[in-house]
C-alpha positions in Angstrom: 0.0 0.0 0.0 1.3 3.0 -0.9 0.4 6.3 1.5 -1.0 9.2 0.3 -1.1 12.8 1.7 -4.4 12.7 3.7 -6.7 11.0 6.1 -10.4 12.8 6.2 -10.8 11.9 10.1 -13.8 12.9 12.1 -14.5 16.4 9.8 -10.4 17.0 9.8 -7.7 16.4 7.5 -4.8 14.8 8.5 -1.8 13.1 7.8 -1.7 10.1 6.7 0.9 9.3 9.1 -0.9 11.2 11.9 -4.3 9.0 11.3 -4.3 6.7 14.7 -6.6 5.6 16.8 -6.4 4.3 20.7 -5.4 0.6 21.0 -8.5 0.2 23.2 -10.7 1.2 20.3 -14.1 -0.6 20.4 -14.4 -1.8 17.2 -10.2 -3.1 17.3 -11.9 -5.6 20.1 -15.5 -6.4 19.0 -15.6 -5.9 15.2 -18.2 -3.0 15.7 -17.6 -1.0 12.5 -19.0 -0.9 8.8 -17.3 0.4 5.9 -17.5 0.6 2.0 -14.9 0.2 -1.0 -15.2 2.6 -3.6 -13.1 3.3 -7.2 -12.5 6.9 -8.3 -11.7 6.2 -12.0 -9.8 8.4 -14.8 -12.2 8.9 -16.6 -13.2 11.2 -20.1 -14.9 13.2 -17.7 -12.1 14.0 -15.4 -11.3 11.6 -11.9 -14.4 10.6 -10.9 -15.9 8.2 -8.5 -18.1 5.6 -9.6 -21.3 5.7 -7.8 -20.0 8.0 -5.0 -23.9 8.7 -3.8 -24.8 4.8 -3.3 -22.2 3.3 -1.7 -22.6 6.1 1.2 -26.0 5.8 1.4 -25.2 1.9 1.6 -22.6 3.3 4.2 -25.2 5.3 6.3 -27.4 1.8 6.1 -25.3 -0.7 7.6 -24.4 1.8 10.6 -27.9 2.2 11.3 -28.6 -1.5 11.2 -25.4 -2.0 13.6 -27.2 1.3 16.3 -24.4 3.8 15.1 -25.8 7.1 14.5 -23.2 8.7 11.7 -23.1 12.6 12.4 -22.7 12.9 8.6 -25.5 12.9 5.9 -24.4 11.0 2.7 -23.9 13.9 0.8 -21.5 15.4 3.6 -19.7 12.2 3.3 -19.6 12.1 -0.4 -18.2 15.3 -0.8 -15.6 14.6 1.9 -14.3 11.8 -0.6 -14.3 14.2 -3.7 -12.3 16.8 -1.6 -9.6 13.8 -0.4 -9.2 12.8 -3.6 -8.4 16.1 -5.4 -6.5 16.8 -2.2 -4.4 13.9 -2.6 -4.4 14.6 -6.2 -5.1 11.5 -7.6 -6.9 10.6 -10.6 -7.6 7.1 -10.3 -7.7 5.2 -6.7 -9.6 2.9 -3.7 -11.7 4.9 -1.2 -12.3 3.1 2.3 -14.5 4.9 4.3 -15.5 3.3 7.9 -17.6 3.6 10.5 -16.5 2.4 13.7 -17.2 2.6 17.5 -14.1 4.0 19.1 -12.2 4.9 22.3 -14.2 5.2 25.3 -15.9 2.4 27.1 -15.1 -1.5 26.9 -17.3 -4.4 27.1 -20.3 -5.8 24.6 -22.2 -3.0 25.1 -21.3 -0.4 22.8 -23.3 2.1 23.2 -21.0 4.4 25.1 -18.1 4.2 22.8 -18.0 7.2 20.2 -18.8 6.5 16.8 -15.7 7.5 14.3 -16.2 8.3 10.4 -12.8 7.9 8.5 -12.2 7.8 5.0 -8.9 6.9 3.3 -8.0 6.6 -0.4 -4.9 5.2 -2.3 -3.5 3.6 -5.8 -4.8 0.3 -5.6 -4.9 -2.2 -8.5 -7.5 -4.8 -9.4 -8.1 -6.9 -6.2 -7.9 -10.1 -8.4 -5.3 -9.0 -10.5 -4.8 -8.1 -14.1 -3.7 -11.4 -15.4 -7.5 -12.8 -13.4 -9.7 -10.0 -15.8 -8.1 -11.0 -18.9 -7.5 -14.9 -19.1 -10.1 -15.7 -15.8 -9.5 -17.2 -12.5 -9.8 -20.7 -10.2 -12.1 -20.7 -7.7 -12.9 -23.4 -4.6 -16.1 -23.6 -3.1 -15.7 -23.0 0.4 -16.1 -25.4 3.5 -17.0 -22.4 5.5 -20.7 -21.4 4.5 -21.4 -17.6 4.1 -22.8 -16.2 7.7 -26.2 -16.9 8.2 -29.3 -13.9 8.9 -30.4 -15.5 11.6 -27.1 -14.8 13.0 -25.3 -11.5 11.9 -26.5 -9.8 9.2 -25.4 -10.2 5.7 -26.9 -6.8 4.3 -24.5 -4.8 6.5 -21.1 -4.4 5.5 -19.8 -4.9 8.5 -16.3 -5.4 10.0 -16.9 -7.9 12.3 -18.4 -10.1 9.4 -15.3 -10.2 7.4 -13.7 -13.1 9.7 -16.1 -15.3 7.9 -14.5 -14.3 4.3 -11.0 -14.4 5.3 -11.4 -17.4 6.4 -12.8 -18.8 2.9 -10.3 -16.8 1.3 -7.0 -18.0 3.4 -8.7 -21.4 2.7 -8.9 -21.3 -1.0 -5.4 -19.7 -1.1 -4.0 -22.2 0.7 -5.3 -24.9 -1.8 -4.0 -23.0 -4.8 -6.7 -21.4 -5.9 -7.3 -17.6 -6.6 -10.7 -17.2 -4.8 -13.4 -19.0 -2.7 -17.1 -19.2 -3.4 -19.3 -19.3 -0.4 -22.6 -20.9 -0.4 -25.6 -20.1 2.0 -26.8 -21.8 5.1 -28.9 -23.8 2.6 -26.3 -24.8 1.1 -27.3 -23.0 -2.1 -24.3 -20.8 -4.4 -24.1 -17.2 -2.6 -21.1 -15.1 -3.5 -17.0 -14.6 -3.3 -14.9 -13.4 -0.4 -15.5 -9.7 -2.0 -17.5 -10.8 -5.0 -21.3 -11.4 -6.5 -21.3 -14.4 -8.5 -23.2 -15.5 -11.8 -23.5 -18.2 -13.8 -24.8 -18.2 -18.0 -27.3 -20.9 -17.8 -29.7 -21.5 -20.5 -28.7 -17.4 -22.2 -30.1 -16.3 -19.0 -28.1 -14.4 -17.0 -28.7 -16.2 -13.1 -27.0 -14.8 -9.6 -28.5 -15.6 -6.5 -30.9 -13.3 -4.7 -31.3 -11.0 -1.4 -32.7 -14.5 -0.2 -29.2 -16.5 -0.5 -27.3 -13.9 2.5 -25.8 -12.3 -0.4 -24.2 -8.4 0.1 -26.4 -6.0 -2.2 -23.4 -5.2 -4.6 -23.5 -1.9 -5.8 -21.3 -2.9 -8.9 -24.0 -6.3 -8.9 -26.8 -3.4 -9.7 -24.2 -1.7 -12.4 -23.5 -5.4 -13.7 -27.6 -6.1 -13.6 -28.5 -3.1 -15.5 -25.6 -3.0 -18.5 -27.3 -6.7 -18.8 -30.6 -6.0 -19.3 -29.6 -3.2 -21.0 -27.4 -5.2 -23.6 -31.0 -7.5 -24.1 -29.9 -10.5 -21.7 -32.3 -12.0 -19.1 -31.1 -11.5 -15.9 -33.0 -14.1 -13.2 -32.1 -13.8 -9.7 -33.2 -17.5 -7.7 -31.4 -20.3 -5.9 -27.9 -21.9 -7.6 -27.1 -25.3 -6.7 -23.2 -25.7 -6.3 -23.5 -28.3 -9.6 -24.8 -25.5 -11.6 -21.3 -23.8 -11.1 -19.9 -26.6 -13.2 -22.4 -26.9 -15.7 -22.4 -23.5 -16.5 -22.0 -21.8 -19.6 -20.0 -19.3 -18.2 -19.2 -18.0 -15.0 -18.2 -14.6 -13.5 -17.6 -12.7 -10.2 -17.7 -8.5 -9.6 -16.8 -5.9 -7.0 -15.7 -3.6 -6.5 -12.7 -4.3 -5.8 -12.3 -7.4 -8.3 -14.4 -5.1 -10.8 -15.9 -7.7 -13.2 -13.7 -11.5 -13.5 -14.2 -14.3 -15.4 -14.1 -17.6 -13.3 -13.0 -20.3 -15.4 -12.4 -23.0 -13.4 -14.5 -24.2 -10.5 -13.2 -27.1 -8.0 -11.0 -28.2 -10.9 -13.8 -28.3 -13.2 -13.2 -26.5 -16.5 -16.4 -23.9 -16.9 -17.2 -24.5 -20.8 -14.2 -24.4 -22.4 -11.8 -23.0 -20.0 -11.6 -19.6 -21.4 -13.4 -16.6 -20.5 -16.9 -16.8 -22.3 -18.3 -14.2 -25.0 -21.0 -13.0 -22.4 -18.4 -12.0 -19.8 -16.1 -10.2 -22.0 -19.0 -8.4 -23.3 -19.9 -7.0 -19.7 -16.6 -6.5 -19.0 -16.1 -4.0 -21.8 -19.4 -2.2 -21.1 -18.5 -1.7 -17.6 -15.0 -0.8 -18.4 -16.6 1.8 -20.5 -19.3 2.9 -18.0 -16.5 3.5 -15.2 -14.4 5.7 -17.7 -17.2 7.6 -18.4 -17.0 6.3 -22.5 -20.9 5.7 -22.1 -23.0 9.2 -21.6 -25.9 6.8 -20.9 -24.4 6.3 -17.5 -22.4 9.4 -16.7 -24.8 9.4 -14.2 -22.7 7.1 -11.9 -19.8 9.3 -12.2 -19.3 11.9 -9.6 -16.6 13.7 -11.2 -14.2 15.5 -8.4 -13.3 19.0 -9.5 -9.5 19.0 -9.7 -9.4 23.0 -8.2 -10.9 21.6 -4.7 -9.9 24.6 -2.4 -7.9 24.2 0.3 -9.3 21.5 2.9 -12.5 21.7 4.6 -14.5 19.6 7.0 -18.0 19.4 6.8 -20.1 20.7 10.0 -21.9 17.4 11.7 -25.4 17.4 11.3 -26.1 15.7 14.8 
């Protein structure tokens, strides 16, 4: 990781090196944060970042469902990230925001700790790798089933939660494969360590639904819409782990990952081993949605204005 100027922390900028927080911090001990991952991308538009608005609405959601009350309205924190990034100058980068109960009290109940907003930003490549979006990537279908809504809650993006996909993932790394899928408590196909999943069955387009404990991707919604808007059937319902292998094709995005072939699954070749004509298809229309190439969705770009002035912090709004 490579460290950038700034740190928007609590309304302030600072440091990147000055950006700390207390060893006793809440959320260090009990995993009581949420947070979102976000792209700014160079695009013809100028940097911008790719559906700024949603992912801090998403942001504002999952701290409400975990009882932390953000002083910050999504638009606050969405300018907050325009302003680090053109403070930083950067065109293209990752922007981790989080929301997480900090120094103050100890003990399960967290409702005396302060709640922190922080959001970072750096250079960050492909999560899967360059090599993975071009010629695909082996995946392993998890021992460890994804966490369970009658236990946590998968619609939150929450810190905490993440021990159940870095488990999957050292799991599938360890076995020599690039990524793990995850299936439900149902045992039913559910999603990547940082992915959504679909498989080509049939010319339909299939990924599993709320239903399956999936996270509500905002890049599955991009990947949803340039499908249906390319004239291709997109069914959301159960996936049995067999399907994965009998697919047509199959693919994985985030993010993060952005959009990746998978094509091999528990040392099954998908099809012919090569990423299939569907995939590359969405790949290139969301490689040209996120570089602003298609004014049919410039309205996902939230272009940062490269003559920022100097740093501000927005006044909480409770």
């Amino acid at each position: 990781m490579e460290p950038t100027d700034l740190i928007w922390m609590n309304g302030e900028f600072l440091a990147w090196e000055d950006a700390k927080v207390h060893v006793l911090t809440h959320g260090l001990h009990y995993g009581t944060g949420v947070f979102e991952g976000i792209r700014c991308y160079d695009t013809e538009l100028g940097p911008a970042i790719f559906r700024n608005a949603e992912h801090m609405e998403r942001l504002l959601q999952s701290s409400e469902l975990y009882y932390m009350p953000v002083p910050y309205t999504a638009a606050e924190l969405q300018g907050a990230a325009r302003e680090l990034v053109a403070n930083n100058n950067l065109r293209s980068c990752y922007i981790r925001p989080i929301v997480y109960r900090g120094y103050g009290s100890m003990g399960l109940n967290p409702m005396e700790a302060p709640v922190d907003v922080t959001i970072a930003c750096w250079e960050w490549g492909t999560y899967l790798g360059e090599e993975g979006k071009a010629r695909g990537i082996r995946a392993k279908v998890s021992s460890w089933r994804r966490i369970s809504p009658d236990s946590l809650i998968p619609h939150a993006k929450a810190s905490g939660q993440y021990l159940n996909n870095v488990l999957a993932k050292v799991e599938s790394m360890k076995a020599g494969y690039q990524e793990a899928i995850l299936l439900d408590d149902h045992g039913h196909v559910c999603e990547g360590t940082g992915e959504n999943i679909y498989i080509l069955a049939g010319g339909e387009i299939v990924t599993p639904g709320h239903h399956n404990s999936i996270l509500d991707g905002i890049t599955r919604r991009s990947i949803m819409q340039l499908a249906a808007d390319l004239g291709y059937k997109v069914v959301e319902r159960n996936i049995a782990r067999a399907e994965l292998y009998l697919a047509e094709e199959v693919f994985m995005s985030g993010t993060a990952a952005e959009l990746v072939p998978v094509v091999e699954v528990d040392d099954h070749k998908i099809a012919s081993g090569k990423p299939g004509e569907v995939t590359r298809l969405l790949q290139s229309a969301f490689d040209d949605a996120i570089h602003g190439r298609s004014p049919r969705y410039h309205e996902w770009l939230d272009v940062v204005s490269v003559s920022t002035p100097a740093p501000s912090a927005p006044t909480p709004t409770g």
